[in-house]
RODOTI-330331 format. One record per residue: residue number from 1; z, x, y of N, C-alpha, C in turn. Coordinates in steps of 0.1 Angstrom, whole numbers, plus 5000, padded with zeros to 4 digits. Layout:
BEGIN
NUM, Z, X, Y, Z, X, Y, Z, X, Y
...
END
This chain:
BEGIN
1, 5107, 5017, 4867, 5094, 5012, 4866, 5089, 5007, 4879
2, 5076, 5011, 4885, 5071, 5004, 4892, 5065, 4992, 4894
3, 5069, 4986, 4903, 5066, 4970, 4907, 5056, 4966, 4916
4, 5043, 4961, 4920, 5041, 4957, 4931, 5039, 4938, 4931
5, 5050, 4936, 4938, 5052, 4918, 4943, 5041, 4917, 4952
6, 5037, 4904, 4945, 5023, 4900, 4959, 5033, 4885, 4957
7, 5032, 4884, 4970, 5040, 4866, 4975, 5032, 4865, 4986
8, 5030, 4850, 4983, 5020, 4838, 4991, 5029, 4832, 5002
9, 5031, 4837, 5011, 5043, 4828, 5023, 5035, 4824, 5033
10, 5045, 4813, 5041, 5040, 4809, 5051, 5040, 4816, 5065
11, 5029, 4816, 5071, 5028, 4822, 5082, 5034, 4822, 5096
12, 5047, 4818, 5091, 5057, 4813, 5102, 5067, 4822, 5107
13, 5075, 4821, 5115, 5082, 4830, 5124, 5096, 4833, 5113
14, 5105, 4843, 5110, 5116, 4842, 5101, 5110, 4840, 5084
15, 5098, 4834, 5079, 5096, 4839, 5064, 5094, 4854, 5062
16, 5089, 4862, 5065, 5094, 4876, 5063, 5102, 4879, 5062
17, 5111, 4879, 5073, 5124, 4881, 5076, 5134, 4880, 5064
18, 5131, 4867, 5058, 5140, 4860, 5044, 5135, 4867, 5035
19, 5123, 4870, 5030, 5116, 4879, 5020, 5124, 4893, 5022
20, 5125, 4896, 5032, 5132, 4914, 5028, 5143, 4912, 5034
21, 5154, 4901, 5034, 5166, 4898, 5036, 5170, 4896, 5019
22, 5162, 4890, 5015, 5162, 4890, 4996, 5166, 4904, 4992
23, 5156, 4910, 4994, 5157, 4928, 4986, 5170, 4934, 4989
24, 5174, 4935, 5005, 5183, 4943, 5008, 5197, 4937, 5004
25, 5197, 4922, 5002, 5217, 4915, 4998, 5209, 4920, 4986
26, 5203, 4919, 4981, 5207, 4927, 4960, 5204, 4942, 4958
27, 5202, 4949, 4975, 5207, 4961, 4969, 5191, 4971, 4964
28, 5179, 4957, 4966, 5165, 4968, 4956, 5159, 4973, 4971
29, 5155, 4986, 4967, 5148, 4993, 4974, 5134, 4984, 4981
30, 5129, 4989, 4992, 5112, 4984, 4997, 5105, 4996, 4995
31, 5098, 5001, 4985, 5091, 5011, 4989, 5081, 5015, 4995
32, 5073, 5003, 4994, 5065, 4998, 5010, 5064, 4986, 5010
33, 5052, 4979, 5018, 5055, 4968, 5025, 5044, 4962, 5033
34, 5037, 4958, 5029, 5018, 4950, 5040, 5020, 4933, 5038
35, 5016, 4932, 5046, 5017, 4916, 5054, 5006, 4918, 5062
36, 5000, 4903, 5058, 4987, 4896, 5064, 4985, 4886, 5064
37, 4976, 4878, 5075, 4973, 4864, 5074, 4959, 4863, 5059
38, 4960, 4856, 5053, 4950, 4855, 5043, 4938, 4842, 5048
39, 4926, 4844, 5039, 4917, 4834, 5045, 4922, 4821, 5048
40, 4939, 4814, 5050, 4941, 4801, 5056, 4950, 4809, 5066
41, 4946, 4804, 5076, 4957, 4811, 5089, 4970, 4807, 5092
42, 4974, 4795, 5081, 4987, 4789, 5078, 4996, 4804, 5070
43, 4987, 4810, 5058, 4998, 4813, 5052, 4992, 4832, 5052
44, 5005, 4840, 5051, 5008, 4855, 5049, 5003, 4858, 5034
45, 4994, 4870, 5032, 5001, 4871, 5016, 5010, 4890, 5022
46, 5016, 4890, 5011, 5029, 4901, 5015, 5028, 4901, 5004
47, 5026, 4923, 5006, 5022, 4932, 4988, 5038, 4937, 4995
48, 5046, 4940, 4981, 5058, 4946, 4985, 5057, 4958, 4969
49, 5062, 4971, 4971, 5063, 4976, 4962, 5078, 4981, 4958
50, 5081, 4983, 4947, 5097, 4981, 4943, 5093, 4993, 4930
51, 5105, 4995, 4925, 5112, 5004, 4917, 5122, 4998, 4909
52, 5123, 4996, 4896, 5133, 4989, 4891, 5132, 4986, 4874
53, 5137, 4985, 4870, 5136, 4976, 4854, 5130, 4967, 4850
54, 5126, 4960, 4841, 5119, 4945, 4840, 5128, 4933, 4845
55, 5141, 4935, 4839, 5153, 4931, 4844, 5154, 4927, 4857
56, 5151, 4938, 4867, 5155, 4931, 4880, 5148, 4931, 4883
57, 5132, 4934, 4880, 5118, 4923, 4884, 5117, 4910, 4882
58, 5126, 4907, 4873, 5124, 4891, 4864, 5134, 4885, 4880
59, 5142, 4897, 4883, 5156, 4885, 4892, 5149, 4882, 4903
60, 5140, 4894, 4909, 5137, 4898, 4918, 5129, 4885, 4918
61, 5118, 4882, 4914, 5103, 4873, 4911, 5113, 4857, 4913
62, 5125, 4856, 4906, 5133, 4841, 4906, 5139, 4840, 4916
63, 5146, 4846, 4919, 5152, 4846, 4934, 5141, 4845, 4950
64, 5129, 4849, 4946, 5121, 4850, 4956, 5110, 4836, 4956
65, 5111, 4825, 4942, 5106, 4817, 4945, 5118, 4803, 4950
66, 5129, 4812, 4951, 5141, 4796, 4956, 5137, 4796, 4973
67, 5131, 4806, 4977, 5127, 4805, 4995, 5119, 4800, 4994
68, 5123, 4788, 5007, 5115, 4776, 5010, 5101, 4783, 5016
69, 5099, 4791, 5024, 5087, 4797, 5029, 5080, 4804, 5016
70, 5082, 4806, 5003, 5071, 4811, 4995, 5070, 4806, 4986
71, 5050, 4805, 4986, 5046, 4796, 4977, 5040, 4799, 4962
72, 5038, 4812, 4960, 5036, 4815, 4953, 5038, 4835, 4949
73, 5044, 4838, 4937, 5048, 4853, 4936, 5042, 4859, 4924
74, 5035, 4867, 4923, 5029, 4876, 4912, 5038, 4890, 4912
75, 5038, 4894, 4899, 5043, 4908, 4895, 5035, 4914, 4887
76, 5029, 4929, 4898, 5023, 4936, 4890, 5027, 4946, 4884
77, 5035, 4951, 4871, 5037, 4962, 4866, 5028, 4971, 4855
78, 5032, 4980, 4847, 5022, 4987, 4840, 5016, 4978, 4827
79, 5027, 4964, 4824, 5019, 4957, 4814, 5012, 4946, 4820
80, 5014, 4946, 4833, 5004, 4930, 4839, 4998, 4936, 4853
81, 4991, 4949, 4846, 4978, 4956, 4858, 4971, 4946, 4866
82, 4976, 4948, 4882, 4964, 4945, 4888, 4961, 4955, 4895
83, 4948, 4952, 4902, 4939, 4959, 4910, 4951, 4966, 4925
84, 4950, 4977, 4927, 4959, 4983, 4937, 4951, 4992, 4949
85, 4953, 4996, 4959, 4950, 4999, 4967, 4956, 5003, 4983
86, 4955, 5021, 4987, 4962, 5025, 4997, 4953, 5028, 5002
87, 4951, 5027, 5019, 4944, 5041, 5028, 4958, 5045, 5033
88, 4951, 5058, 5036, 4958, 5069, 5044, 4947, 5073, 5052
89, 4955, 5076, 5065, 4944, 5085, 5074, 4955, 5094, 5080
90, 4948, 5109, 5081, 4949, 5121, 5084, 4950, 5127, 5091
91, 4956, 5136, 5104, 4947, 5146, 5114, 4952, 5157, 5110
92, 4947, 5166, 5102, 4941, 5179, 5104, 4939, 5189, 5113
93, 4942, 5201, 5111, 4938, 5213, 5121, 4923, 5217, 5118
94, 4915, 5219, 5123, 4902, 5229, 5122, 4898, 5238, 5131
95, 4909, 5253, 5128, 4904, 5262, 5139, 4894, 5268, 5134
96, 4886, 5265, 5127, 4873, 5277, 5119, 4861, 5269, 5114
97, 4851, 5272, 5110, 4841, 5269, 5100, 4842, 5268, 5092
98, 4850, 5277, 5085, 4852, 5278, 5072, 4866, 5268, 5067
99, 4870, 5264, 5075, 4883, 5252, 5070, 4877, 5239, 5074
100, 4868, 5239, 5078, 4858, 5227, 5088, 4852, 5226, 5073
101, 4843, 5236, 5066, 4835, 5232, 5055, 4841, 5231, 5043
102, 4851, 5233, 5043, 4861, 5233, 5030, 4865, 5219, 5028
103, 4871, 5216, 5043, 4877, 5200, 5047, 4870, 5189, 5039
104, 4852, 5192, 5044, 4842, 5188, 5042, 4841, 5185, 5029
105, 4840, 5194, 5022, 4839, 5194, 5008, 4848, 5185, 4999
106, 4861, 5186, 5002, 4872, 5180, 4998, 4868, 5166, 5002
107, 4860, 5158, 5010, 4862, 5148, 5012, 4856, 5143, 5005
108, 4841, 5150, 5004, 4827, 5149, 4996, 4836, 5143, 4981
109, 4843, 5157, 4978, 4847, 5152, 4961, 4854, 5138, 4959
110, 4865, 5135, 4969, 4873, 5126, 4966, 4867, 5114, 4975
111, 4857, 5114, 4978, 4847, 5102, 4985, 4856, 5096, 4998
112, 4860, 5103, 5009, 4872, 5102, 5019, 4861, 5102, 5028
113, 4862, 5096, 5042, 4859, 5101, 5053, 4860, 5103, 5061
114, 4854, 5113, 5073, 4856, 5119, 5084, 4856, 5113, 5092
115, 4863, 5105, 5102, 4864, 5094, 5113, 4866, 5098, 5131
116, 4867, 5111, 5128, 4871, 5116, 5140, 4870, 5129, 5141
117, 4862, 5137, 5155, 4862, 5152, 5148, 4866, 5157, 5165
118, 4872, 5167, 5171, 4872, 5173, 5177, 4871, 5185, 5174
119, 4869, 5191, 5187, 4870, 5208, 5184, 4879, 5215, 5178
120, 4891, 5206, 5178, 4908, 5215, 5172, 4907, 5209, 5158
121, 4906, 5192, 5153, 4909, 5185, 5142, 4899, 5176, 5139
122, 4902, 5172, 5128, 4896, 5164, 5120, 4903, 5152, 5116
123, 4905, 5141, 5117, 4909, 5128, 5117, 4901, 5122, 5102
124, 4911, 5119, 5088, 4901, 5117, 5073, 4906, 5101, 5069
125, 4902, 5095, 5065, 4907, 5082, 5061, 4898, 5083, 5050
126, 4912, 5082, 5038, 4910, 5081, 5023, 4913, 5066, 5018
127, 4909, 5060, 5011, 4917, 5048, 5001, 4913, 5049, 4989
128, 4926, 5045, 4983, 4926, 5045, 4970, 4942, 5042, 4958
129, 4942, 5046, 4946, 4957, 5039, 4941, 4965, 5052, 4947
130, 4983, 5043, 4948, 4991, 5054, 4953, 4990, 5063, 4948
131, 4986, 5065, 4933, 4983, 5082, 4928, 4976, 5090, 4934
132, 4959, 5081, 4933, 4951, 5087, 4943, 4948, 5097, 4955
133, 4958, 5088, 4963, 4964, 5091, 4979, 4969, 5104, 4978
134, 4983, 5103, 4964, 4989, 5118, 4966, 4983, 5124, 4962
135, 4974, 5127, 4950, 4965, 5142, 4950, 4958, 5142, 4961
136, 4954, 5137, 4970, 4947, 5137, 4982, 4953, 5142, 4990
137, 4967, 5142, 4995, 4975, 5149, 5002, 4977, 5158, 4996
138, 4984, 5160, 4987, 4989, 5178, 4984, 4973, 5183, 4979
139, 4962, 5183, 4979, 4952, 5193, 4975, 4948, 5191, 4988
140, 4949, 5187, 5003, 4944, 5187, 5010, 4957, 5197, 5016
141, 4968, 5194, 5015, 4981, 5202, 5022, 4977, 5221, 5016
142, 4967, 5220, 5002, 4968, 5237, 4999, 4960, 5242, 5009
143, 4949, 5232, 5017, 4941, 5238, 5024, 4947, 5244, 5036
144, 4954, 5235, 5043, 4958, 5238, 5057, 4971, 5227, 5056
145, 4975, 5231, 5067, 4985, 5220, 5072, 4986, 5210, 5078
146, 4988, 5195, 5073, 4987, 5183, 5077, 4995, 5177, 5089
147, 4986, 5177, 5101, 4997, 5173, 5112, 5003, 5161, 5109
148, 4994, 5150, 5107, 4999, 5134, 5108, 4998, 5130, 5099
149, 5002, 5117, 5089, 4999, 5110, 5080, 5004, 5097, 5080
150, 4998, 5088, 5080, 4998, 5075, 5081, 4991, 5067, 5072
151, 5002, 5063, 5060, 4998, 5052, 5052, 5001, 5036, 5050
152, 4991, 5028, 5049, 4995, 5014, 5047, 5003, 5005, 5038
153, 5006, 5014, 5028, 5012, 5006, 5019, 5004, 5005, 5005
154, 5010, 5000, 4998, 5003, 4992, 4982, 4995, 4978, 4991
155, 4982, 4975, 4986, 4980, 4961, 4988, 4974, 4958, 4970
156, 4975, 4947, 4962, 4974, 4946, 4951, 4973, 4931, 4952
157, 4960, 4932, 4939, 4955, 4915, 4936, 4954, 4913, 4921
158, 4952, 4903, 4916, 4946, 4903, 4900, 4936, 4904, 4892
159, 4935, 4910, 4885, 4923, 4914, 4876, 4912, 4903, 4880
160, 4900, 4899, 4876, 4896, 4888, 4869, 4894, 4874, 4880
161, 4898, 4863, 4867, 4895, 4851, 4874, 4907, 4848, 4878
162, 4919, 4859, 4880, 4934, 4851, 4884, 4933, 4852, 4896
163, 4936, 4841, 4906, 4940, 4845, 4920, 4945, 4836, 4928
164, 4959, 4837, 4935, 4964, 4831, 4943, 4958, 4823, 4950
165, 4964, 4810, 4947, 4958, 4800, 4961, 4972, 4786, 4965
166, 4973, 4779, 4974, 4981, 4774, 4977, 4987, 4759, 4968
END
């Protein structure tokens, strides 16, 4: 089952460091990973995404509030949906018109945009959920072939009126 951990840390030198020093002594995977200063410049929030059981989300979530640098941990899985969110950005080949308006089109549908155009490529930055993203890659991969791809990670918040504060 998919996990994404949002933890409230402090924005100090080595709290990170202890946050994914946690994951790797028990062995859970990072399947990605964003870190940021949040509107206090004191503290990081850090989306981590995991793979695992309820079980070792429950361990994962208790073990990560005994670090002194974090102040607060959310788990979002398929029964406690929050709001999720990837970009990816792209470069592309465009030796033709006709893969230039095709590109085009594909972006049109999936509301992506074009950030950079040269005579050889096209540079696309999509966001959206990790699902998203992948049909965005492989229906973009039937067109042509994708030189680069660079994505940010899960970042995830809570529905509503829930939300982290210190």
């Amino acid at each position: 089952m998919r996990h994404v951990v949002s933890i409230l840390i402090e924005n100090e030198a080595g709290a990170l460091s202890r946050v994914v020093g946690l994951f790797s002594q028990r062995g859970y995977n990072i399947e990605s990973l964003t870190v940021a200063p949040t509107e206090d410049p004191t503290l990081s929030r850090c989306t981590i995404l995991t793979l695992g059981d309820p079980e070792e989300a429950e361990q994962i979530t208790k073990q990560l509030h005994k670090l002194v640098d974090v102040l607060r941990v959310s788990d979002f899985d398929e029964n406690n949906v929050g709001l999720e969110r990837e970009l990816v950005l792209m470069k592309m080949p465009t030796p033709n018109r006709q893969l230039r308006e095709e590109i085009r089109s594909l972006c049109d549908i999936f509301h992506a945009r074009i950030i950079d155009v040269t005579p050889e490529l096209y540079t696309l930055e999509f966001v959206g959920s990790s699902e998203e993203v992948d049909n965005f890659i492989t229906t973009l991969n039937k067109c042509t072939d994708v030189l680069e791809t660079v994505r940010s990670g899960v970042l995830g918040i809570a529905k509503g009126n829930h939300y982290m504060h210190s």
